[in-house]
C-alpha positions, 0 to 999 in steps of 0.5 A: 927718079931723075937726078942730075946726072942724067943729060939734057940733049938740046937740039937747035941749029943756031949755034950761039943759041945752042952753046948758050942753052948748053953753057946755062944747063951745065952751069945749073947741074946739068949734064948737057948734050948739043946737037945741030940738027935733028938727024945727028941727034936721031943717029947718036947714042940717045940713053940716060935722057931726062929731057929733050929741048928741041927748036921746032923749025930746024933744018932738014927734019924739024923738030915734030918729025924727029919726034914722031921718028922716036915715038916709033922707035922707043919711049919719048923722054920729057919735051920743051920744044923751043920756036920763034913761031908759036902757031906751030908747036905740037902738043906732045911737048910738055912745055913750049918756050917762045924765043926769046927766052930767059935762062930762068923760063928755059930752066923751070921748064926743063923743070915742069917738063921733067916733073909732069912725065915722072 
């Protein structure tokens, strides 16, 4: 069982859209991680995850490539995958938000994504 102690890591290269996802997760319960980029995510300390919310088109590995590289490497926890192009979201997310979005779409998706993969 997921409980709200349990971390939402959010991966995105804006970072004024990053810090504000970060800001609405905490505000809503959340204990919410920030990374940058895909490669400072993959190189953390990644346990207690109950849901990745990753931009697709980052710099550097995108956010499909770090995926497959932690599909490799252990079970994928839940996924919102977030874009400003939709024609390129992957179908192993459990949700895909189209920017921009609402605080209340990004937290029902966390939501649903959680939901399905419990």
């Amino acid at each position: 069982m997921t409980t709200r102690r349990s971390t939402i890591v959010v991966v995105e290269d804006d970072s004024a859209m990053r810090r504000a996802i970060q800001r609405l997760l905490r505000a809503a319960g959340w204990r919410a991680c920030a990374f940058g980029s895909a490669e400072s995510f993959v190189d953390a300390d990644s346990r207690d995850v109950a849901c990745l919310v990753v931009d697709i088109r980052l710099p550097g590995l995108s956010g499909p490539e770090m995926v497959d590289l932690l599909q490799q490497r252990r079970a994928l926890p839940p996924l919102v995958f977030i874009t400003a192009h939709l024609d390129a979201a992957p179908r192993v997310a459990h949700e895909v938000l189209l920017k921009p979005f609402s605080g209340t779409e990004l937290l029902e998706a966390v939501g649903r994504a959680i939901a399905r993969a419990g």
